[in-house]
Every structure is written in structure tokens, then in C-alpha cells.
C-alpha positions, 0 to 999 in steps of 0.5 A: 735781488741781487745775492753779492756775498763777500769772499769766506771760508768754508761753511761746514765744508760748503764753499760759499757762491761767489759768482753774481751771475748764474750758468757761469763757467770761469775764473773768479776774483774777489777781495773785502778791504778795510781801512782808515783814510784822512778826509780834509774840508774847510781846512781841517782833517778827519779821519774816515773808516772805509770797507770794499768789497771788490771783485771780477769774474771772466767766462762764459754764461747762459745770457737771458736770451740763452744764447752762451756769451763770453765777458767780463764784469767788474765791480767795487 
């Protein structure tokens, strides 16, 4: 399973892990927006609620073949 937590403060002094790959070193990016946008089918309008969370992290890893890999990963 996959453990993608969506960016938060400090829990009890402990920064919680936002990486989704493990023997990562590098520069990570995360953001969780929230919204309002208006839909339009048949003619007629409604407007939708919407929550993303987006991120990226850029360095290099130990990939499963355990090798050390540089990359960079997306993902909204």
C-alpha cells in the first residue's frame, strides 16, 4: 500500500513523512487545494466542491534493484 499523507504541521514535535518513496534524499514539494468550480451539462449549471493534493519530489533513491537512481515524480 501506498502511505501519501497530505502536507501538516508538526505532530507533537515530529514532522510528518511526506516522501512516498523510501531511501529518498532530495527536495520535496507538496500543496492540498480546495475549491469551488461551476460544471455546465444540458445547459445548465452546478457548482462542484473539489480537494487535491498535489506534489513532486526530485533526488536520488535506492531503486528496487539497489542500485542509487536520480528522478523525479509527480503526482496530483
Amino acid at each position: 500500500m501506498f502511505h501519501i499523507l497530505p502536507p501538516l504541521p508538526p505532530q507533537n514535535g515530529q514532522y510528518i513523512e511526506p516522501i512516498t518513496i523510501f531511501d529518498f534524499e532530495g527536495f520535496v514539494g507538496r500543496t492540498e487545494v480546495t475549491g469551488t468550480g461551476t460544471g455546465t451539462a444540458d445547459g445548465k449549471s452546478k457548482t462542484y466542491n473539489f480537494d487535491v493534493d498535489m506534489g513532486f519530489m526530485q533526488g536520488k533513491f535506492v531503486g528496487t534493484d539497489g542500485k542509487t537512481h536520480h528522478g523525479t515524480f509527480g503526482f496530483v
